[in-house]
mmCIF entry with sequence, helices, sheets and N, C-alpha, C, O atoms, coordinates in Angstrom:
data_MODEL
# 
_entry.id   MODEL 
# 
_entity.id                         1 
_entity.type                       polymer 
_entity.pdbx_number_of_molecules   1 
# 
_entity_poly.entity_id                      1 
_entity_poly.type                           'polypeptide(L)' 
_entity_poly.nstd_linkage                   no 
_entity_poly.nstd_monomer                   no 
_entity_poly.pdbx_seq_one_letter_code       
;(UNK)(UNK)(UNK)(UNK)(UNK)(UNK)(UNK)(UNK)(UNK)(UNK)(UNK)(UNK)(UNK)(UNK)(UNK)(UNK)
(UNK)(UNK)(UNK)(UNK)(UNK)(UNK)(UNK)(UNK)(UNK)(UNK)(UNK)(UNK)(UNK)(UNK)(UNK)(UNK)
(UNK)(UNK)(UNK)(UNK)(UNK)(UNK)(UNK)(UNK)(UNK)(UNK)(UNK)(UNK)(UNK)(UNK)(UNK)(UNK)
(UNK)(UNK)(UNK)
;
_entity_poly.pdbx_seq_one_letter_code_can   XXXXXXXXXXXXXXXXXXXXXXXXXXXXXXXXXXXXXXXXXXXXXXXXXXX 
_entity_poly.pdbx_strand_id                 A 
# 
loop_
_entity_poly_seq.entity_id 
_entity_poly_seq.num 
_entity_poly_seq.mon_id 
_entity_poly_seq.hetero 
1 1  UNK n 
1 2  UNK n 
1 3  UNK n 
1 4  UNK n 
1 5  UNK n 
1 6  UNK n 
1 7  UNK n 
1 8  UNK n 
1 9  UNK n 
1 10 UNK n 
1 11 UNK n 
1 12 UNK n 
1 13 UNK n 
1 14 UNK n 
1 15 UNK n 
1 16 UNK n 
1 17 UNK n 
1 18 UNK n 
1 19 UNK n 
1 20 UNK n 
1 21 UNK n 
1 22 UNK n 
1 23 UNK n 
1 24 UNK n 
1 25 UNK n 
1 26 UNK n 
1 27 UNK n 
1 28 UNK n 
1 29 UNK n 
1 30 UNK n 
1 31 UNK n 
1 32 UNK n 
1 33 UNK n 
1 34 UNK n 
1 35 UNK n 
1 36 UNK n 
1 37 UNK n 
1 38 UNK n 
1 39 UNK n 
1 40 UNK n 
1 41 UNK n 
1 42 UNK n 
1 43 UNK n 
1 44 UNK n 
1 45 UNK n 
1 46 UNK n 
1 47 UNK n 
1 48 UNK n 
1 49 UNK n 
1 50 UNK n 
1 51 UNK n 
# 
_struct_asym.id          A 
_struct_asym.entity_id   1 
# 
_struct_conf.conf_type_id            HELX_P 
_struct_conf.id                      HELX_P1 
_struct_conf.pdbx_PDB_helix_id       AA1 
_struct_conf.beg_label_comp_id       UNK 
_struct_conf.beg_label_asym_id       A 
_struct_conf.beg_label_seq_id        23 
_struct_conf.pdbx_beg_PDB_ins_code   ? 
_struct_conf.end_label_comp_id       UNK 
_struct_conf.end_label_asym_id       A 
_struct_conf.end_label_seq_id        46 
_struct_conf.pdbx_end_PDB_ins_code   ? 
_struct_conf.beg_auth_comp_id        UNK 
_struct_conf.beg_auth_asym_id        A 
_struct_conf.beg_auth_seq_id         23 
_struct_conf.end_auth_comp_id        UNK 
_struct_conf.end_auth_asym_id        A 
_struct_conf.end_auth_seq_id         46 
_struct_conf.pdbx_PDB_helix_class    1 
_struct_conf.details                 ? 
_struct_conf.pdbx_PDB_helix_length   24 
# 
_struct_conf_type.id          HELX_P 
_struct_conf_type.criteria    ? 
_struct_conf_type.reference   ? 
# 
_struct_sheet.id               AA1 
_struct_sheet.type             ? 
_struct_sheet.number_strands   2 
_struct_sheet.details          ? 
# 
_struct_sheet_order.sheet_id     AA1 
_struct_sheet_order.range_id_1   1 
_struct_sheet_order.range_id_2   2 
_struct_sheet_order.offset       ? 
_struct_sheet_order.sense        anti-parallel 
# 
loop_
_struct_sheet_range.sheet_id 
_struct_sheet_range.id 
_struct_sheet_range.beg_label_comp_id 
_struct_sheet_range.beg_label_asym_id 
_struct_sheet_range.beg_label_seq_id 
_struct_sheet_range.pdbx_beg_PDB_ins_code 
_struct_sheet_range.end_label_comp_id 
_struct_sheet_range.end_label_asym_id 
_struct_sheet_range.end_label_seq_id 
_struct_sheet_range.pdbx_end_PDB_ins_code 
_struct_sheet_range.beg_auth_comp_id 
_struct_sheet_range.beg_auth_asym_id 
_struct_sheet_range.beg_auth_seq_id 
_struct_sheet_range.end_auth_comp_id 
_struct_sheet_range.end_auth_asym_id 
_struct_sheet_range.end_auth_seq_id 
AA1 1 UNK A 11 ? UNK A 12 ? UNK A 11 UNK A 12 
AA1 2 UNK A 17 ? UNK A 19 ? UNK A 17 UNK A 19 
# 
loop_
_atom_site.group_PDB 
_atom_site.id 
_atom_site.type_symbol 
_atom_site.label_atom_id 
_atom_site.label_alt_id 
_atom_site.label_comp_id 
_atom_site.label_asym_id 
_atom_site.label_entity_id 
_atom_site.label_seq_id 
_atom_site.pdbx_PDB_ins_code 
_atom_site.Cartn_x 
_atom_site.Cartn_y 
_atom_site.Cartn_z 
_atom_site.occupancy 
_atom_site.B_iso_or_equiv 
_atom_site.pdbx_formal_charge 
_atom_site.auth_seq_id 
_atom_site.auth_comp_id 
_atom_site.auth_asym_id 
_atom_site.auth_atom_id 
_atom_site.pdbx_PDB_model_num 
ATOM 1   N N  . UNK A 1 1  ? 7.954   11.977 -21.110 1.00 0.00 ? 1  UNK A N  1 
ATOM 2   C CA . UNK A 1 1  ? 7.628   11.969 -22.518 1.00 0.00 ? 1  UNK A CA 1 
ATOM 3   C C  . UNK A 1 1  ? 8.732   12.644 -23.329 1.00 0.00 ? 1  UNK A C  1 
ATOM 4   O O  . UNK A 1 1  ? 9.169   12.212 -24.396 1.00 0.00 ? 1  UNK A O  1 
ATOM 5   N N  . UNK A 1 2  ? 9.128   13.737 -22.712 1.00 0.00 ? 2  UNK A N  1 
ATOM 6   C CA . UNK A 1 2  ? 10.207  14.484 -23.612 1.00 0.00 ? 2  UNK A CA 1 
ATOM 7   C C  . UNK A 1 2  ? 11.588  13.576 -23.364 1.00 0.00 ? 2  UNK A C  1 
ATOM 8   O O  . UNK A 1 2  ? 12.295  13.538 -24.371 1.00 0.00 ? 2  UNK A O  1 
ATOM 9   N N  . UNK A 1 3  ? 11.908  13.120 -22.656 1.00 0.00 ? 3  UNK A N  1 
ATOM 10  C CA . UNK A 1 3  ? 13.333  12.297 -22.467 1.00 0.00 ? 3  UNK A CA 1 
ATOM 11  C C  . UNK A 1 3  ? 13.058  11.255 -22.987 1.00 0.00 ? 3  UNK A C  1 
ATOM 12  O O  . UNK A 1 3  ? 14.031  10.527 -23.183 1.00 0.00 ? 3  UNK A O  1 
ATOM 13  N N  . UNK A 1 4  ? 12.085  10.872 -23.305 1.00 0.00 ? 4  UNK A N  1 
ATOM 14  C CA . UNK A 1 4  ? 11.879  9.430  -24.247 1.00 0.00 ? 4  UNK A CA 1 
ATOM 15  C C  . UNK A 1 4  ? 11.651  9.816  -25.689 1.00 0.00 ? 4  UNK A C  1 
ATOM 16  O O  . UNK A 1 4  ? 11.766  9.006  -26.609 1.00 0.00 ? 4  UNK A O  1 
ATOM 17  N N  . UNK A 1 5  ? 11.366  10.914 -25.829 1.00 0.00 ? 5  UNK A N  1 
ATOM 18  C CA . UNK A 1 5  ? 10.775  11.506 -27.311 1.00 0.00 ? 5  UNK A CA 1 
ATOM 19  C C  . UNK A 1 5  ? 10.261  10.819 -27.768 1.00 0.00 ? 5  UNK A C  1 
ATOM 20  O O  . UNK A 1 5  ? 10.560  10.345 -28.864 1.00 0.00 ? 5  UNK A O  1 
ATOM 21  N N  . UNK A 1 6  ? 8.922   10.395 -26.829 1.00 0.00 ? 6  UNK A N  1 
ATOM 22  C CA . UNK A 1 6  ? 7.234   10.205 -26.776 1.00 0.00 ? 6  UNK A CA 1 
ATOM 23  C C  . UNK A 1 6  ? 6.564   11.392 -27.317 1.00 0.00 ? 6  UNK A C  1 
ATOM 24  O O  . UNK A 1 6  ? 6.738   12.462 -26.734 1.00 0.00 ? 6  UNK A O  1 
ATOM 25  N N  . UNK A 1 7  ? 5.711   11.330 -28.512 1.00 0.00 ? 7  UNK A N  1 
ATOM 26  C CA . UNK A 1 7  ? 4.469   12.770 -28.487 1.00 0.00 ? 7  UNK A CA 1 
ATOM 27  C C  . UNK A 1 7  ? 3.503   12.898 -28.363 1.00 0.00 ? 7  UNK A C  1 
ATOM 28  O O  . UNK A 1 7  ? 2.811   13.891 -28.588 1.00 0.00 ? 7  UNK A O  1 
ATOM 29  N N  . UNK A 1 8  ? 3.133   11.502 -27.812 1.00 0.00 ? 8  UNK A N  1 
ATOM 30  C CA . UNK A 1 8  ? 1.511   10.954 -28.395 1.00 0.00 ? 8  UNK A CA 1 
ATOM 31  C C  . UNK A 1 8  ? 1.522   9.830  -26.875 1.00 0.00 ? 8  UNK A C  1 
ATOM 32  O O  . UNK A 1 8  ? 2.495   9.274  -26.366 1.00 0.00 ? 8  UNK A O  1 
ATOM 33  N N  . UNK A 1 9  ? 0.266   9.792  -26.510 1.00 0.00 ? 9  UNK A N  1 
ATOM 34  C CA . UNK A 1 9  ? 1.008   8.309  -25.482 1.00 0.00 ? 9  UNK A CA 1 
ATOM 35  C C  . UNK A 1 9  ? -0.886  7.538  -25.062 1.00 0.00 ? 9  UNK A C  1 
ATOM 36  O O  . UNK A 1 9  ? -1.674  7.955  -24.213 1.00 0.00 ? 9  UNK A O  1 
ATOM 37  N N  . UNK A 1 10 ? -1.086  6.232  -26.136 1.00 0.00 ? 10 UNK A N  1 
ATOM 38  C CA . UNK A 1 10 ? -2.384  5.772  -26.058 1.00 0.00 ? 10 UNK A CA 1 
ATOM 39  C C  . UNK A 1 10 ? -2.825  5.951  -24.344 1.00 0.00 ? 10 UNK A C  1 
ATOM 40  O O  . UNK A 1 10 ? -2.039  5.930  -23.396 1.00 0.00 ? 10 UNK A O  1 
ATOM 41  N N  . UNK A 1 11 ? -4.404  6.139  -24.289 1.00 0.00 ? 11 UNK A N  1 
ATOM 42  C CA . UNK A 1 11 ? -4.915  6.036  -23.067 1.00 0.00 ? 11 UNK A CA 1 
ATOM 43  C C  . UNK A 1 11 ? -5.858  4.670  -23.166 1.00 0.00 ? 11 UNK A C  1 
ATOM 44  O O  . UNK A 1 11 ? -6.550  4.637  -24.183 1.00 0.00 ? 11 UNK A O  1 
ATOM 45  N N  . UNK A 1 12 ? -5.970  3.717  -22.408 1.00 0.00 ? 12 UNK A N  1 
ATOM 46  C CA . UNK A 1 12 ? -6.464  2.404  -22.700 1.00 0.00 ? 12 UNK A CA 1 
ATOM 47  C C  . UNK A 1 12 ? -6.930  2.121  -21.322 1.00 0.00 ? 12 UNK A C  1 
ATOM 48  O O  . UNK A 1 12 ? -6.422  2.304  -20.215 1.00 0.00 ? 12 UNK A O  1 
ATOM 49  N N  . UNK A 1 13 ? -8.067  1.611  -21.733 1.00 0.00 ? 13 UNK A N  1 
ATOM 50  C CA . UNK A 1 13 ? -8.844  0.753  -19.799 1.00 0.00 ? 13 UNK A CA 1 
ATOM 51  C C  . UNK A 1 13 ? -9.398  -0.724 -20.804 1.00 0.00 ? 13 UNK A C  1 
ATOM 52  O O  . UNK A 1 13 ? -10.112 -0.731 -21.806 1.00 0.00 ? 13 UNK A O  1 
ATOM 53  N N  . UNK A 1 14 ? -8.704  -1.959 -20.022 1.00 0.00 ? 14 UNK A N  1 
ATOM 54  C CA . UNK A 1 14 ? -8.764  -3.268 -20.005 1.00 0.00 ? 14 UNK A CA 1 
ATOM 55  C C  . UNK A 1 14 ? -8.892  -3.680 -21.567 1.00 0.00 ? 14 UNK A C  1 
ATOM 56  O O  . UNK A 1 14 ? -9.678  -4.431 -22.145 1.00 0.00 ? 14 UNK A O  1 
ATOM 57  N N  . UNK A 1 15 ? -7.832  -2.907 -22.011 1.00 0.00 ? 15 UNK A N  1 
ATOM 58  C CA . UNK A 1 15 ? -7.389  -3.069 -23.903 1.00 0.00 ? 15 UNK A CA 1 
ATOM 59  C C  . UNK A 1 15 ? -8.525  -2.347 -24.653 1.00 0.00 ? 15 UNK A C  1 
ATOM 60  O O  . UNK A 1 15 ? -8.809  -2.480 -25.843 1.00 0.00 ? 15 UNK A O  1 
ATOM 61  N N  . UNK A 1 16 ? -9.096  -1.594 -23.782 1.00 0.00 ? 16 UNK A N  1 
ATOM 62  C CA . UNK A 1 16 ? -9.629  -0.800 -24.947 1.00 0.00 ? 16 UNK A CA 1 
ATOM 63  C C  . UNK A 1 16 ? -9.181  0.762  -25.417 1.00 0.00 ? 16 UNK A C  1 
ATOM 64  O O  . UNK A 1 16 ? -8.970  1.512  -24.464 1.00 0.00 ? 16 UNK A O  1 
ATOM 65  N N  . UNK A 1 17 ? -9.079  1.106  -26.205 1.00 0.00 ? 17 UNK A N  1 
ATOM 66  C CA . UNK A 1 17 ? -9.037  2.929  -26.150 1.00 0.00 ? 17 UNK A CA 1 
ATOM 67  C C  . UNK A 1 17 ? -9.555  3.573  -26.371 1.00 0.00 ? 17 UNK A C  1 
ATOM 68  O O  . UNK A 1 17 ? -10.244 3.728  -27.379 1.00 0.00 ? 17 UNK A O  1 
ATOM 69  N N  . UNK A 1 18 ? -9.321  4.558  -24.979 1.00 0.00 ? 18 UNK A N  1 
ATOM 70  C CA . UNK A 1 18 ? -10.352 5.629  -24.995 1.00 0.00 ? 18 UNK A CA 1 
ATOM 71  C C  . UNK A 1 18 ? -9.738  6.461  -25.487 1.00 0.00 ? 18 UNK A C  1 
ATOM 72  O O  . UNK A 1 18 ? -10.477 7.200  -26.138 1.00 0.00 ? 18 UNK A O  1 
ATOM 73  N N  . UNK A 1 19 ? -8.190  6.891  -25.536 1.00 0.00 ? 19 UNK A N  1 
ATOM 74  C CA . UNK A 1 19 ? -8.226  8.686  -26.500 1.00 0.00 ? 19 UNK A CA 1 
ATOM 75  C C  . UNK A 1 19 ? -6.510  8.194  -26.300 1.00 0.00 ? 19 UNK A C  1 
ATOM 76  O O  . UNK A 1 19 ? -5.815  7.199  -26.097 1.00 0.00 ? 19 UNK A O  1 
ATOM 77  N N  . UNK A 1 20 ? -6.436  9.563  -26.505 1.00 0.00 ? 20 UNK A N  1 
ATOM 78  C CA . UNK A 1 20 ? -4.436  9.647  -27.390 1.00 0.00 ? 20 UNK A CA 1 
ATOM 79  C C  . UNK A 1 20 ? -4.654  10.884 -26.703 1.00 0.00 ? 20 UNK A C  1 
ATOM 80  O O  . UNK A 1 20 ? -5.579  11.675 -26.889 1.00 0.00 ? 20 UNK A O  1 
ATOM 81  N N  . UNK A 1 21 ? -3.499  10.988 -25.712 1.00 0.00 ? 21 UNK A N  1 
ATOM 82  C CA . UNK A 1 21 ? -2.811  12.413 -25.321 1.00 0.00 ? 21 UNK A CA 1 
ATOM 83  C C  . UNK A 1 21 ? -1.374  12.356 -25.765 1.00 0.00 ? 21 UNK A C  1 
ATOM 84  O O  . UNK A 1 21 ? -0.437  11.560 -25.698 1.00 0.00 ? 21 UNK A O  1 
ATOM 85  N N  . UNK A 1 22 ? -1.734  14.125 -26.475 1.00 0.00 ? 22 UNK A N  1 
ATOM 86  C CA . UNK A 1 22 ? -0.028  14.374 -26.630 1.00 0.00 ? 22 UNK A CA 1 
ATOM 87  C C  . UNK A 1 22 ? 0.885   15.545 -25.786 1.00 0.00 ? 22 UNK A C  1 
ATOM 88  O O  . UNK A 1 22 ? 0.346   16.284 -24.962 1.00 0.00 ? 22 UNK A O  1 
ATOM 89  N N  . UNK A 1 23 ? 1.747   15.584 -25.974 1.00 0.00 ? 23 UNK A N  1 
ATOM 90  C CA . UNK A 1 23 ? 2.432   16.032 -25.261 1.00 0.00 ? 23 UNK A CA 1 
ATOM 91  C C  . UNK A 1 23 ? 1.752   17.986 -24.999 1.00 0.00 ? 23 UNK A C  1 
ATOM 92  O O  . UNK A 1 23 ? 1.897   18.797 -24.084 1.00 0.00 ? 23 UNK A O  1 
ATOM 93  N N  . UNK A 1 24 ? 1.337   18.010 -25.764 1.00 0.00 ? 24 UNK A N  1 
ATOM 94  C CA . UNK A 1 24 ? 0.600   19.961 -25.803 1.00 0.00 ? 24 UNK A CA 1 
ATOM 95  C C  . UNK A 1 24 ? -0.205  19.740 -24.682 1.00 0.00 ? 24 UNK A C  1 
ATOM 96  O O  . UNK A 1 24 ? -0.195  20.434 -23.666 1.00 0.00 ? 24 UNK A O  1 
ATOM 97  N N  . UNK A 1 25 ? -0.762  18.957 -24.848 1.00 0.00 ? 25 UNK A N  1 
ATOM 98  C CA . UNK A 1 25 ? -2.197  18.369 -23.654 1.00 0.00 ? 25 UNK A CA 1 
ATOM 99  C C  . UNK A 1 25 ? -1.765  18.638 -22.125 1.00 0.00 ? 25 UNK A C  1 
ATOM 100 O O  . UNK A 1 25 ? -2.210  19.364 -21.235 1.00 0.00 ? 25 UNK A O  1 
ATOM 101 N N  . UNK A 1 26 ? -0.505  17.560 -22.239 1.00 0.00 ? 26 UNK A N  1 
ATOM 102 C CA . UNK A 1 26 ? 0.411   17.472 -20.602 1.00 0.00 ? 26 UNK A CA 1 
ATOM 103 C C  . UNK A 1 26 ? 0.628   18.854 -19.978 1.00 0.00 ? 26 UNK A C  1 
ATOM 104 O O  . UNK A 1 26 ? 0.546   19.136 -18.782 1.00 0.00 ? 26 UNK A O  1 
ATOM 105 N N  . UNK A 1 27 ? 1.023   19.953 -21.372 1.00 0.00 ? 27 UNK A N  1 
ATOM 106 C CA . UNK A 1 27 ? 1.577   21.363 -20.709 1.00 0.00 ? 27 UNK A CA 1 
ATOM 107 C C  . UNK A 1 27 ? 0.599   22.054 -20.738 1.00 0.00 ? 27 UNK A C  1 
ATOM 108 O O  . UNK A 1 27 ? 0.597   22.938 -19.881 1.00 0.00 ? 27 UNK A O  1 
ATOM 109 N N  . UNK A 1 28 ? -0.585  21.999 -21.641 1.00 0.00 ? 28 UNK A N  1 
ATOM 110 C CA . UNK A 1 28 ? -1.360  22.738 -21.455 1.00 0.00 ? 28 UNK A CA 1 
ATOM 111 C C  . UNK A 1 28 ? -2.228  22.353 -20.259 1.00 0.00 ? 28 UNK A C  1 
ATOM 112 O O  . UNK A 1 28 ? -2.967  23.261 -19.880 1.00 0.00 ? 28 UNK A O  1 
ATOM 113 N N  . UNK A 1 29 ? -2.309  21.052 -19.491 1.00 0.00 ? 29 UNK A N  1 
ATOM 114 C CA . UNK A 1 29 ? -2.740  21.096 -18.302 1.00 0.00 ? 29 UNK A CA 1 
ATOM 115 C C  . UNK A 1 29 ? -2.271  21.646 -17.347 1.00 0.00 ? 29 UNK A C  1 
ATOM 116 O O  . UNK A 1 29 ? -3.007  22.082 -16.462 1.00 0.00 ? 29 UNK A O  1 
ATOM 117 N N  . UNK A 1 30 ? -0.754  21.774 -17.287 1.00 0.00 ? 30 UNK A N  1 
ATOM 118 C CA . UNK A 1 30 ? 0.217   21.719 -16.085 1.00 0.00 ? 30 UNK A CA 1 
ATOM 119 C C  . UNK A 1 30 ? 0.223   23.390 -16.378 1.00 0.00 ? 30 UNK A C  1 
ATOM 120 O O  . UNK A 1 30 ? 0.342   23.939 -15.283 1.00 0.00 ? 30 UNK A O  1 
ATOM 121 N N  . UNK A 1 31 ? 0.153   24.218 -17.274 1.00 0.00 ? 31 UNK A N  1 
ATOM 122 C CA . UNK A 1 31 ? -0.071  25.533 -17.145 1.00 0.00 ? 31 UNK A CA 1 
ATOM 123 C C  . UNK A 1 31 ? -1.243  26.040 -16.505 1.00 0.00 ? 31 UNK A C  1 
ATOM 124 O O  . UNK A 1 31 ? -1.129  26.798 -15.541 1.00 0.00 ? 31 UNK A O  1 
ATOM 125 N N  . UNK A 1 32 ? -2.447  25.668 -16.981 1.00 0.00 ? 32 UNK A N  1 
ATOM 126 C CA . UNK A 1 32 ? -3.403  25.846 -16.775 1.00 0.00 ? 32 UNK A CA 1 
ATOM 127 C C  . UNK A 1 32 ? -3.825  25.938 -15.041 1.00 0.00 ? 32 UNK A C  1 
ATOM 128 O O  . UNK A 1 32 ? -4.302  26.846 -14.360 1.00 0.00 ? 32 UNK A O  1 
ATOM 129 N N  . UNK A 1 33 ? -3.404  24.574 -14.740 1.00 0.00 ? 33 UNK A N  1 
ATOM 130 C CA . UNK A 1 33 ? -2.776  24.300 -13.014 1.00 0.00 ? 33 UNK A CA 1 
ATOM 131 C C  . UNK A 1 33 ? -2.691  25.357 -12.011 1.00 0.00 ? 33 UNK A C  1 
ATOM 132 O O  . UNK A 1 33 ? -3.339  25.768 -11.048 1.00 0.00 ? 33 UNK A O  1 
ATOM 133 N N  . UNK A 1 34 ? -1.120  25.746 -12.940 1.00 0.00 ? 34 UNK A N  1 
ATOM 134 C CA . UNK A 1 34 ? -0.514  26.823 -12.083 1.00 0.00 ? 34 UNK A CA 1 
ATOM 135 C C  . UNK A 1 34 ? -1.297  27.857 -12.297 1.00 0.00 ? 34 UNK A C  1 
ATOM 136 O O  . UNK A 1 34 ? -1.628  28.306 -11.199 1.00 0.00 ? 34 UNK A O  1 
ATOM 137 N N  . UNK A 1 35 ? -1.881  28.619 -13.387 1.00 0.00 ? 35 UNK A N  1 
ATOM 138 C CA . UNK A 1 35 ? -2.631  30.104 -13.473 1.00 0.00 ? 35 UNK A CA 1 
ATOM 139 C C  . UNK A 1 35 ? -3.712  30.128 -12.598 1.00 0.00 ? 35 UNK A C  1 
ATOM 140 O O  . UNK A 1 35 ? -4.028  31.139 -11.972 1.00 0.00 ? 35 UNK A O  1 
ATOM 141 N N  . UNK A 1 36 ? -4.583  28.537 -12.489 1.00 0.00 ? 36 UNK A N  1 
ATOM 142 C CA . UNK A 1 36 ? -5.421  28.715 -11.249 1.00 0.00 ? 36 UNK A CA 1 
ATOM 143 C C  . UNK A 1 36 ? -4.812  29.367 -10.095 1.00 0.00 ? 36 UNK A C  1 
ATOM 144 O O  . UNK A 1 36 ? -5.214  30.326 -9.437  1.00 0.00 ? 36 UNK A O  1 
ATOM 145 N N  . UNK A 1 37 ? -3.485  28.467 -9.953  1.00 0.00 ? 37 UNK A N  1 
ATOM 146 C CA . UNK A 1 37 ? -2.849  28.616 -8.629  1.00 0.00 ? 37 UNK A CA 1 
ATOM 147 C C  . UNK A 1 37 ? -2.936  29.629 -8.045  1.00 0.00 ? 37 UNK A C  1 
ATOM 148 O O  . UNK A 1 37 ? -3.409  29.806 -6.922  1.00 0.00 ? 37 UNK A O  1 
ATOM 149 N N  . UNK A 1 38 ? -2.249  30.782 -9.137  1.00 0.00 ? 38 UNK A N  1 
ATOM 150 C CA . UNK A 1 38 ? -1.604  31.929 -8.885  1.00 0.00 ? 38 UNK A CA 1 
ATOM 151 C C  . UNK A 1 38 ? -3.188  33.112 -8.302  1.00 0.00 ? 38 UNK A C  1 
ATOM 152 O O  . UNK A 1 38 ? -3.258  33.819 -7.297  1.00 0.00 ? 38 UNK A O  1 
ATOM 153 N N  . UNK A 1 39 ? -4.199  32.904 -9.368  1.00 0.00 ? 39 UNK A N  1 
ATOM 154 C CA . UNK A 1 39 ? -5.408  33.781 -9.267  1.00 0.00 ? 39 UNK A CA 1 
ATOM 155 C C  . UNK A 1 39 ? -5.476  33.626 -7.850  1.00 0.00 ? 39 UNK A C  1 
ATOM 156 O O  . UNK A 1 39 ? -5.356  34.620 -7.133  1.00 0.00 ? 39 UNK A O  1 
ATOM 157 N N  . UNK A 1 40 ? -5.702  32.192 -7.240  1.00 0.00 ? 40 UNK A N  1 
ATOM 158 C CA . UNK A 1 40 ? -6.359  31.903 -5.937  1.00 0.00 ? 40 UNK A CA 1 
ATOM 159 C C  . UNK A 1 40 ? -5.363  32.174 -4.597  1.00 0.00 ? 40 UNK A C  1 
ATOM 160 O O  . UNK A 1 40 ? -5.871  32.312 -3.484  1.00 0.00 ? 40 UNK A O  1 
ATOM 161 N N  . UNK A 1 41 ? -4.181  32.226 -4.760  1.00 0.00 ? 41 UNK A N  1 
ATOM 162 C CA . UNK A 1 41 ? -3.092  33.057 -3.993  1.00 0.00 ? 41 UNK A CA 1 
ATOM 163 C C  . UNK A 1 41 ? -3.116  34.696 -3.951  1.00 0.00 ? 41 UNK A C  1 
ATOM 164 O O  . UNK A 1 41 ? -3.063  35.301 -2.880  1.00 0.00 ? 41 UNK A O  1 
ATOM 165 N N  . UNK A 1 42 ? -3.208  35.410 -5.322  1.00 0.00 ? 42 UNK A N  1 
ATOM 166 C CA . UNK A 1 42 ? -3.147  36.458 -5.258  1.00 0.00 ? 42 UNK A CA 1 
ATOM 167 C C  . UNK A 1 42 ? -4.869  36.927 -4.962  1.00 0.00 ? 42 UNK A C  1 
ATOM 168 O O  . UNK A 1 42 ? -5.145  38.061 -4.573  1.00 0.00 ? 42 UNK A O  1 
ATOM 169 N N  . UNK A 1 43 ? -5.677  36.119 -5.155  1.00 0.00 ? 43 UNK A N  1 
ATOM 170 C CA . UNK A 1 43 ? -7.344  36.770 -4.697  1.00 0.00 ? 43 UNK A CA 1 
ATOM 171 C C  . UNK A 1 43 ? -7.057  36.499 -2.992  1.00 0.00 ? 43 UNK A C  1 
ATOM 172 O O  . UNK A 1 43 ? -7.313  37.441 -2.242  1.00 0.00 ? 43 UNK A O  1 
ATOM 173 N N  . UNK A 1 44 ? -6.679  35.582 -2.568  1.00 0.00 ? 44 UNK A N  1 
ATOM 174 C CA . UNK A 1 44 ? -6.166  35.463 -1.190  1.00 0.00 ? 44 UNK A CA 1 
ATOM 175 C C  . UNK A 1 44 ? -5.593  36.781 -0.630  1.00 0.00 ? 44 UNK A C  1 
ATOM 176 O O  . UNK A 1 44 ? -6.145  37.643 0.054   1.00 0.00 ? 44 UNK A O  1 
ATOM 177 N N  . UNK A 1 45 ? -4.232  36.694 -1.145  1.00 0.00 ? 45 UNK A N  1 
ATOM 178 C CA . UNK A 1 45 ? -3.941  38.159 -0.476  1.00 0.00 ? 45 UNK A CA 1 
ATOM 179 C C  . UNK A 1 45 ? -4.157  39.661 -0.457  1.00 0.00 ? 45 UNK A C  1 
ATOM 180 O O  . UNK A 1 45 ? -3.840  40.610 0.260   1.00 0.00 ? 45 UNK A O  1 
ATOM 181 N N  . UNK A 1 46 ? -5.101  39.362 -1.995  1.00 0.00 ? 46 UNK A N  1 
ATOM 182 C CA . UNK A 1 46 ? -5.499  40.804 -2.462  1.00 0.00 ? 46 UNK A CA 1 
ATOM 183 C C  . UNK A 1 46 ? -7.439  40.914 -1.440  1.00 0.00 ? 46 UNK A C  1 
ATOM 184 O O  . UNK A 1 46 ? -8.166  41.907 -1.465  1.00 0.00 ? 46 UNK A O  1 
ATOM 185 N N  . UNK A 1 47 ? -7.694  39.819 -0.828  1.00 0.00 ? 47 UNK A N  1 
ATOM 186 C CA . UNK A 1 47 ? -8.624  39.821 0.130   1.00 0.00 ? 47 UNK A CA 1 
ATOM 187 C C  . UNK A 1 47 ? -10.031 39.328 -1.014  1.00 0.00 ? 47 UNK A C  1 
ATOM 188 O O  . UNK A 1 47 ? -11.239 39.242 -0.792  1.00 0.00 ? 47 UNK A O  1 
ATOM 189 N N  . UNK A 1 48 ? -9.468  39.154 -1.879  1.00 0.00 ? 48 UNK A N  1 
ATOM 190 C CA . UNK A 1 48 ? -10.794 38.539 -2.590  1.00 0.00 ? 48 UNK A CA 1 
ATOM 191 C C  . UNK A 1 48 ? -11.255 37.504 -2.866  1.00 0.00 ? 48 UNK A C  1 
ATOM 192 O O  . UNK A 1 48 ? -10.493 36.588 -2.554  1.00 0.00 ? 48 UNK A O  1 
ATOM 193 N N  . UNK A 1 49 ? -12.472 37.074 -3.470  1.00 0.00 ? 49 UNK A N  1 
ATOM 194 C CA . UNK A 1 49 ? -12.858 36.100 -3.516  1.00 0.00 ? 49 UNK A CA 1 
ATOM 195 C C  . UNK A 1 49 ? -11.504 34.551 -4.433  1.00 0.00 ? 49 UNK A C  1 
ATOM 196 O O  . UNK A 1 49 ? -10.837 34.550 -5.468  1.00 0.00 ? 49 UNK A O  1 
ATOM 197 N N  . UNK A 1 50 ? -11.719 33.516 -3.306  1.00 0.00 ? 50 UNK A N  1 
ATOM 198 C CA . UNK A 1 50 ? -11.037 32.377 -3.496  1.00 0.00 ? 50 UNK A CA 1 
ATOM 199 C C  . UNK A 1 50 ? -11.683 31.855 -4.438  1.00 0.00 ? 50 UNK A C  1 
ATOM 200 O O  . UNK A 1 50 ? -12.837 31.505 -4.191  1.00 0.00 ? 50 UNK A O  1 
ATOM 201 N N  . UNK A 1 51 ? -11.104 31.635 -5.866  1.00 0.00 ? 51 UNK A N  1 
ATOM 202 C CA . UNK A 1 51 ? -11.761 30.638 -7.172  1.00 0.00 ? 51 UNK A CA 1 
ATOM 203 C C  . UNK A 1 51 ? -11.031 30.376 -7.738  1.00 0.00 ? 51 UNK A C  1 
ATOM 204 O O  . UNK A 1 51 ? -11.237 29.670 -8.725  1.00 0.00 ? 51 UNK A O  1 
# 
């Protein structure tokens, strides 16, 4: 999206649309991702509960 300088990118099932993701969406998933990640690594080694 960013190398195309796309900001917006329709979501569609068999020509219809269902919603518009933009680019905040993409990172705010892909952050979100990793902070799980990190909790459930460090509850791992800190011996606590995995969530």
């Amino acid at each position: 999206m960013t190398r195309m300088r796309f900001r917006r990118l329709p979501v569609a099932e068999e020509g219809r649309l269902l919603g518009i993701v933009s680019i905040g969406d993409m990172v705010r998933a892909m952050v979100d991702g990793r902070q799980a990640e990190v909790r459930g690594l460090h509850n791992c080694i800190a011996g606590g509960p995995v969530a």
